[in-house]
N, C-alpha and C positions, 0 to 999 in steps of 0.2 A: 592492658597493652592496647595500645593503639592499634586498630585494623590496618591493613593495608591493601588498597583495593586496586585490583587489578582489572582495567577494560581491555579487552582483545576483539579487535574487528577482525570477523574471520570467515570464511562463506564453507570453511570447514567445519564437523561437527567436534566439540571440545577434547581435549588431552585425550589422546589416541590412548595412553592407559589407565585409563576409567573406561574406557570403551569395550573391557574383557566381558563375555559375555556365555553364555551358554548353561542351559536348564532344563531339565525333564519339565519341570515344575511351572514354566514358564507360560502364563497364560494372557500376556500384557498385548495389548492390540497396539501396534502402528501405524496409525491409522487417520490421527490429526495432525491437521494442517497449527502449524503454531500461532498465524492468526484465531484460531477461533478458541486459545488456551491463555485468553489475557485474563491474570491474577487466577491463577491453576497451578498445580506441582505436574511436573510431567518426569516421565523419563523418558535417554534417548537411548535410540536402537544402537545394537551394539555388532560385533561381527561373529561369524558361528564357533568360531574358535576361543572367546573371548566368555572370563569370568565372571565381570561384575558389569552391571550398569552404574552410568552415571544417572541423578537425577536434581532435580532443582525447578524453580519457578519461575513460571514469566509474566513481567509485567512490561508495562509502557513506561517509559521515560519520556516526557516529554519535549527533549530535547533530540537524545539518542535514537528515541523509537519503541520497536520492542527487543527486551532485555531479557536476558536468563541468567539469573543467579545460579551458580551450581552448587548445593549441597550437601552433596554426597558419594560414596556409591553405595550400592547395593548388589546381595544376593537374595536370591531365592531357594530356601532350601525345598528337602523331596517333602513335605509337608505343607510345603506354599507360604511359607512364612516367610516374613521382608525382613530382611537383615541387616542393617544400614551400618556404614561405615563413615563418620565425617573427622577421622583424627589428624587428616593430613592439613583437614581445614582450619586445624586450630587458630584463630591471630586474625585469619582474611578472609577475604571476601572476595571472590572471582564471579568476574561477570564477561558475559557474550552480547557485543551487539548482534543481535541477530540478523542475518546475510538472508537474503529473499530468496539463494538457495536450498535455505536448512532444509532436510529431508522431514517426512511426516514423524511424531512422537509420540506416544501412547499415554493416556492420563493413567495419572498413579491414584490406583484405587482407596479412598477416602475406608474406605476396614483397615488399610494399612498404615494409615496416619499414627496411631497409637504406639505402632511396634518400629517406629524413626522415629521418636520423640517429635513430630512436626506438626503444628495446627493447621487448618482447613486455610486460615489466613496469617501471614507470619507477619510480628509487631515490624518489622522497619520498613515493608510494603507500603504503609500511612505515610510516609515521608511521601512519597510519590502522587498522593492523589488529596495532599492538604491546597484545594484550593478553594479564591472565591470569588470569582468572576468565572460563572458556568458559562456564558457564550462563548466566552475563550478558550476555556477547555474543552468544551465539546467540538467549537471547529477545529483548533488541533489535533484533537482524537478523529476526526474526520477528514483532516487533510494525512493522518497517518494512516488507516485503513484506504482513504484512495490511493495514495499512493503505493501500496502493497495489491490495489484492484479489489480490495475484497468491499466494492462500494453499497452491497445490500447494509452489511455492517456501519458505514459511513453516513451511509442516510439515515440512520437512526440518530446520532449525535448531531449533524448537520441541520435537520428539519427541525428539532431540538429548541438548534440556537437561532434558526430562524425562527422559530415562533417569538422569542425574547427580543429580538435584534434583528430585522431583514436590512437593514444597511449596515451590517458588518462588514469591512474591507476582505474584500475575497472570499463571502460565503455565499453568494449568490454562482460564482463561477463552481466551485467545488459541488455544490448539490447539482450543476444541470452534465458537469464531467462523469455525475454518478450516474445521473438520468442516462446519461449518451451511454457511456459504457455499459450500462444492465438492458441496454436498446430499448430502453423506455423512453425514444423519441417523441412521442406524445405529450408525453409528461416536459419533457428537456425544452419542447415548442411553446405548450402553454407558461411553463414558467417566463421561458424568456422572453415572450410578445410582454407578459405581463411585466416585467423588469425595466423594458428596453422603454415601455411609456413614463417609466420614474425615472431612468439614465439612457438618452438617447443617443449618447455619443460612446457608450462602451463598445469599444472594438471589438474585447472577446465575446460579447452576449452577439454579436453577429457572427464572427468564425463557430460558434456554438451552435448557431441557430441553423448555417450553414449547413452545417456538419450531419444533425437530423435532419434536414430535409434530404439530403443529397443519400442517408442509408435509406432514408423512406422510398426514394426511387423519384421523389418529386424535385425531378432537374431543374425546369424554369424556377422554382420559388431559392431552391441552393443557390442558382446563380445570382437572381435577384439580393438576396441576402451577402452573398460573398461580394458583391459590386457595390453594395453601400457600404459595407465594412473598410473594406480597401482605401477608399473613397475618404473616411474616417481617420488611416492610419498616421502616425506622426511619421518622423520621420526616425527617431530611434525606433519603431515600432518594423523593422523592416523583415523581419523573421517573421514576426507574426502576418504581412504581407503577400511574402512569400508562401505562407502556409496554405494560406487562403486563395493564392492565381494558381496554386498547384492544383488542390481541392476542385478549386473552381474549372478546370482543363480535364479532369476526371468526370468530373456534370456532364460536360458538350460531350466527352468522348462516348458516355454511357447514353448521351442524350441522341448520338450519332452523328455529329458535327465536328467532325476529324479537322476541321480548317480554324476555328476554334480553339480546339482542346492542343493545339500546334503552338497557337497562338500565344493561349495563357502562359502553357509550357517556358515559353521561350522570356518571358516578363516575369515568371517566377524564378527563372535563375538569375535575370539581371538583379532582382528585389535581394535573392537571397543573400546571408552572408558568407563569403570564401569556407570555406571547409564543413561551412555547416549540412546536414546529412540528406536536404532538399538538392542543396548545387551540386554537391558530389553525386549522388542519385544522376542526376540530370546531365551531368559530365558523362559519366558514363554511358547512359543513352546517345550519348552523339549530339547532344547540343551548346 
């Protein structure tokens, strides 16, 4: 029989009855975050009233993200034995894109793999990670963990594929977004001084650079950076302009130069584009 597979995008946790729940016996922690359960069997938490849990694996799709297969449900009897249940699943395959709401899930304890018929790694998981161009996979695996924020994890696949590749299209931005976000401005400076002498007209390695000096506290160098960027921009590039005379009115104002930070203000909402969340921002303050 032909599978049939079902994706459901959904920032809900899956089929509210798999979701029955409740166990004397019940020793499962919920306690992880589903980024840090890529290619893990988890289960999810269930409500106090409820019978079984549901449980299943997650991996990355490189397309979708990360994904959770769901395989089952399960009980726990008063002996602590896993009792699995996948008859409903016979024929299909159901899968979750996973929503950045999912709530925390417990890993299912590998004693228990034996008593669900399920390996430590399940055979069609390999579809997923047959590739062979590593630069590419690793900066996607890095542009998916940044985007989720978990960029400790990101830098690990990113700096990767920089070592094979540093002029890969867009992996220079993504390792200094990781730098900025873990406030490892230091780090986010030196790369991008170093960057900016190989590609001296990149707009973002200035809003980047920007951006660390301005949390570092070091105004004059933000503004200096954010004026040659600007400076740099195309003229489709008007968002990211705007981003940057905002940024840059945040400097003077933190810098104390209210006449200034008025000023930028007011050039960051002509730059910006109609509804985008800088003009509406700044509509709202009255300008």
């Amino acid at each position: 029989m032909r599978n049939l597979i079902l994706f459901i995008i959904s920032s809900l946790m899956p089929i509210s009855v798999l979701a029955r729940q409740g166990n004397s016996a019940d020793t499962l922690k919920f306690n992880q975050r589903y980024t840090q359960c890529e290619k893990k069997w988890v289960v999810l938490s269930k409500a106090d009233t409820a019978n079984d849990y549901s449980y299943g694996y997650i991996y990355i799709d490189s397309q979708a993200g990360f994904t959770y297969q769901l395989a089952g449900k399960l009980k726990i009897d008063a002996g602590g034995k896993y009792v699995g249940d996948t008859s409903i699943f016979t024929g299909t395959s159901v899968k979750y894109r996973i929503a950045p709401t999912w709530k925390n899930v417990a890993l299912l304890p590998a004693a228990h793999f034996k008593e669900l018929n399920i390996k430590g790694e399940p055979h069609w998981v390999k579809n997923y990670y047959t590739y062979t161009d590593t630069v590419l996979h690793n900066y996607r695996w890095g542009w998916i963990y940044n985007d989720l924020h978990q960029c400790d994890i990101a830098l690990i696949y990113l700096l990767d594929a920089y070592k094979r590749n540093p002029e890969f299209n867009g992996l220079e931005f993504e390792i200094v977004f990781a730098y900025n976000e873990l406030r490892r401005h230091d780090d986010a400076i030196s790369f991008l001084e170093a960057s900016l002498k190989r590609h001296p007209d990149n707009v973002l390695s200035y809003r980047e650079l920007g951006y660390a000096y301005l949390n570092k506290g070091e105004y004059d160098k933000a503004i200096y950076h954010y004026k040659q960027g600007i400076e740099k921009c195309s003229k489709e590039q008007a968002d990211v302009k705007s981003e940057m005379a905002f940024n840059m009115a945040d400097a003077y104002k933190k810098a104390g130069n209210e006449q200034e930070n008025r000023n930028w203000l007011v050039k960051a909402k002509e730059w910006a584009p109609p509804g985008s969340a800088i003009y509406n921002h700044l509509i709202k303050q009255g300008l």
